[in-house]
Structure formats: C-alpha cells, structure tokens
C-alpha atoms as one frame of an Amber mdcrd trajectory, in Angstrom:
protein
-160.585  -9.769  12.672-162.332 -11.487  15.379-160.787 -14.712  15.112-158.485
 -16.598  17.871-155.375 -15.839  16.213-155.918 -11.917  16.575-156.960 -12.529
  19.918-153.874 -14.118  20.910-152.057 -11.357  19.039-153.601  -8.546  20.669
-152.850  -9.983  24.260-149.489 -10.851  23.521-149.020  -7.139  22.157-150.526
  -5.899  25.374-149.098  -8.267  27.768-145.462  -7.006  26.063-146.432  -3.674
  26.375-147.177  -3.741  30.052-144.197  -6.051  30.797-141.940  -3.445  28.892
-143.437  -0.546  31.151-142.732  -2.256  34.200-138.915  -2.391  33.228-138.717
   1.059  32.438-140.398   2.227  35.021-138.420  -0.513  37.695-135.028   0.581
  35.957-135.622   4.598  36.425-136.977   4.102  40.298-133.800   2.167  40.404
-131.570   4.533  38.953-132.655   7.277  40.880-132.178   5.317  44.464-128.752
   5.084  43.033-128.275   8.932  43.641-126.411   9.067  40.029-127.944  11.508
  37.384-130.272  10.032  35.025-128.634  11.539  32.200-126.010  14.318  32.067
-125.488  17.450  29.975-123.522  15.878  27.158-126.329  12.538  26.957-128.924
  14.798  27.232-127.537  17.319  24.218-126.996  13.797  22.314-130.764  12.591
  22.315-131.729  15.929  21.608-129.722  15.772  18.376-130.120  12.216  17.288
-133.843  12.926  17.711-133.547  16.695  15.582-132.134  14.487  12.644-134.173
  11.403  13.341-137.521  13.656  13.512-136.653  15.286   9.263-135.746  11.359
   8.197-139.209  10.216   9.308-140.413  13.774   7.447-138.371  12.856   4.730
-139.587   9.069   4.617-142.914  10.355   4.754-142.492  12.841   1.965-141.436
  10.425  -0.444-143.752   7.926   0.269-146.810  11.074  -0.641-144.830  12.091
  -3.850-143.950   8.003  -4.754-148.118   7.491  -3.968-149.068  10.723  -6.229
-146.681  10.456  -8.894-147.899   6.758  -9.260-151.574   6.728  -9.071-151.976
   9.921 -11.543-149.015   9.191 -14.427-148.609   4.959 -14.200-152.582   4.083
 -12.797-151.434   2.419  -9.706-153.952   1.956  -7.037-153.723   3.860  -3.751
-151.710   2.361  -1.020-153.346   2.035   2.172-152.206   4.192   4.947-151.534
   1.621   7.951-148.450  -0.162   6.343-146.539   3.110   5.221-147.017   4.550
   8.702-145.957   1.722  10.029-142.755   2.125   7.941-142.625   5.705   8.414
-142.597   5.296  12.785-139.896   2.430  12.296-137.714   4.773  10.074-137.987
   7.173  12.506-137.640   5.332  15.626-134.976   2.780  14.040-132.918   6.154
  13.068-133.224   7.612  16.139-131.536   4.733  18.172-128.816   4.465  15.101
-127.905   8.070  15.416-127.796   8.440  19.279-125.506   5.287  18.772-123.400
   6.989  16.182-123.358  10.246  17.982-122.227   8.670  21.211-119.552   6.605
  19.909-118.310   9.703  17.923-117.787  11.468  21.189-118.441  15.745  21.388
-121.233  16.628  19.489
C-alpha cells in the first residue's frame, strides 16, 4: 500500500475532494447573494422523497448482499466476501438512486 501509485491516488482523491468543496461551497455563497431561495417547498419535498426511497434501495441492496453472502458460504462453501467492495456497491446504489429518483421525480412534476 505504500507504493507511488497509491500515493498519487490518495492525493488526487483528496485534491478532488477539496476542489469539489470549494464549488459547492462558491456556488451556495453565490446563490444566496442572488437573493433567490436555495430551494423551494416543492424541491425541498422532492429530495426528501427521492432520498425516503433511495435510503430502503441501499437497505434493500444491502440485505441481499447479507442473505446472497450467508446463503452461499453455509449451503455452496463459498468463501466470505470482504466487506470494502460490497459497501462500496451498497453507497453507489444508494447515492446513484438517489440522483435517478430526484431526476425522475422532478421531471414527473407534483409529487
């Protein structure tokens, strides 16, 4: 792990981290000189329902991936997964949904 390749990996990770902070945090200082809302009463009751359904698909993801590990290891003999990849999946399927419902939701129109 300590060899120049995950060095340059782990600075590039944190130097995109940073760099994405400073545009969220440049774009909501900018929004709010604007005098415009950030986000009105019908975005607001959108994220809150993309992320309700978003938060029992990661649940569910996660679920399957416990029964999928049991089932396997104790009736076929498969070896244990390791638990960074699958929680890797599981916080993509859950962020990934999230953006794909608010999408969905606000293209639908009323919630």
């Amino acid at each position: 792990m300590a060899d120049f390749t995950w060095l340059i990996a782990s600075g590039g990770i944190l130097a995109l981290t940073i760099l994405i902070g400073i545009l969220v945090v440049w774009k909501t200082l900018k929004e709010k000189k604007s005098g415009f809302p950030l986000a009105d009463e019908r975005t607001q009751k959108l994220n809150w329902r993309a992320a309700y359904y978003a938060m029992f698909m990661g649940q569910y993801f996660i679920i399957a991936y416990l029964l999928v590990n049991i089932v396997g290891r104790e009736f076929f003999g498969m070896p244990e997964i390791e638990a960074g990849y699958p929680m890797i999946a599981a916080l993509l399927v859950s962020s990934v949904s999230f953006l794909v419902l608010r999408w969905h939701f606000g293209r639908k129109g009323e919630p």
